[in-house]
Phi, psi and omega in degrees: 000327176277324186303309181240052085005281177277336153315260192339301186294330163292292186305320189293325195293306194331291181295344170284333158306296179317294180313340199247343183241071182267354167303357178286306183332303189268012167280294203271321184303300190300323188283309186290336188286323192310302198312299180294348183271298189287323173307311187314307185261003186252329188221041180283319174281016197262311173285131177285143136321142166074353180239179192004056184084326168309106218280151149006300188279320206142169165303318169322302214271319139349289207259003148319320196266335194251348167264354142272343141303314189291323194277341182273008176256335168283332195285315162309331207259335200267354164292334200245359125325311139347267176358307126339287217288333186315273209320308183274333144347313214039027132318312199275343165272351187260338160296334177305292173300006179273154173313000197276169184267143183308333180286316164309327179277344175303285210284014150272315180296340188248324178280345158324289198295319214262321149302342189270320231249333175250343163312275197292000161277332211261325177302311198281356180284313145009294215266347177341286193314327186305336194261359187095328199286106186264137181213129197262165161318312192298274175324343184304311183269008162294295179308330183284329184282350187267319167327276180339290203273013255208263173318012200249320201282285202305357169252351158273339159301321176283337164263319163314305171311287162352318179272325177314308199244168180257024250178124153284322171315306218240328173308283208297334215244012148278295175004273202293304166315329202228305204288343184281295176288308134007311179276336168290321168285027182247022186070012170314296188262351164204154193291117176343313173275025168225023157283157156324173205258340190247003141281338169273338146303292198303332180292345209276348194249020163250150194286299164331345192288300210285355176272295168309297166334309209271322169304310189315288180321265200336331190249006168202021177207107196262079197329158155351327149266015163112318184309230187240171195259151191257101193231038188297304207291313182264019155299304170324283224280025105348284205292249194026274183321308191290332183291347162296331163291304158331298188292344181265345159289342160290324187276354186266347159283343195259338174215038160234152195276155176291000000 
């Protein structure tokens, strides 16, 4: 009951915040929407229909799955940021010094993040058709658990960075250095198999990868018998990935200083 207790209570502040700051809206939505209408439609003749991964429909219907990565990755970095600003605030010291177990402030800060990162992904789903993306009833709660943990490890990534550092200045300029490029490399923007032989290393060994993968699939590849579609493997190593993010954000709470 104090874990989640004290879980809850970081996630609610998170979202009243969030409600109360609705220019966020237009940070983590607008921008990634901005990408996809101009990559989409500016290098949509740059890509053959039928090569190198490119569906059917177009480049649209391609970067549709890496710009709903781009919205949980922005919507993680301006949540967990927060963190910052908590820590010169002294919020956050002052959460430190209450009875709760560490780990509560971890897994508030992060399912905080990880609900607001699927609320505005779920606005952009919206936008499916424009992309060709037909998404059924039937598929619908698959795409939200592969959203949910997808957005759960990059806002446990966005708190490890966060927490490391003191600075919004220097959170933006890991940003700009680490998490940006990550989202290029995950085939979000152009398919893995006409890269250079050591981008395409770097992509198989990026976490993003297996996330933009797992959207992909759901959203536009159903096997061969018909069946449900198969995202077992970078589904795993998703989840994975976010319980590693997790542990690493209980210990950098239970033993770095705020």
């Amino acid at each position: 009951m104090e874990l989640m207790l004290a879980t809850y209570t970081l996630w609610r502040r998170d979202i009243v915040r969030f409600l109360r700051q609705r220019s966020r809206v237009v940070g983590a939505l607008g921008t990634p929407l901005v990408f996809w209408v101009l990559l989409g439609s500016g290098l949509g003749s740059s890509f053959s229909v039928g090569i190198l991964g490119v569906p059917a429909g177009g480049y649209l219907e391609y970067f549709y799955p890496g710009t709903l990565a781009l919205i949980l990755l922005f919507t993680a970095i301006f949540s967990t940021i927060s963190v910052i600003e908590d820590r010169h605030e002294g919020f956050l010291q002052g959460v430190m010094v209450a009875p709760v177990l560490r780990i509560a402030i971890a897994l508030g800060k992060i399912l905080g993040g990880t609900t607001l990162a699927l609320l505005q992904a779920a606005l952009f789903l919206l936008l499916a058709p424009l992309a060709n993306a037909e998404i059924t009833m039937t598929m619908l709660p698959l795409l939200l658990v592969v959203l949910a943990v997808f957005a759960f490890a990059l806002t446990g990534l966005g708190f490890v960075l966060a927490w490391m550092l003191d600075s919004t200045q220097g959170f933006h300029a890991i940003m700009n250095l680490l998490l940006f490029p990550m989202w290029l490399l995950s085939g979000a923007v152009f398919p893995p198999d006409g890269a250079a032989g050591w981008i395409r290393v770097a992509m198989r060994i990026n976490p993003m990868t297996y996330g933009v993968t797992a959207l992909r699939t759901v959203l536009t590849g159903p096997d061969t018998s018909g069946g449900p579609v198969s995202i077992g493997g970078p589904l795993t190593f998703i989840a994975i990935f976010g319980l590693i993010t997790l542990a690493l954000s209980s210990w950098s709470v239970t033993y770095r200083r705020a």
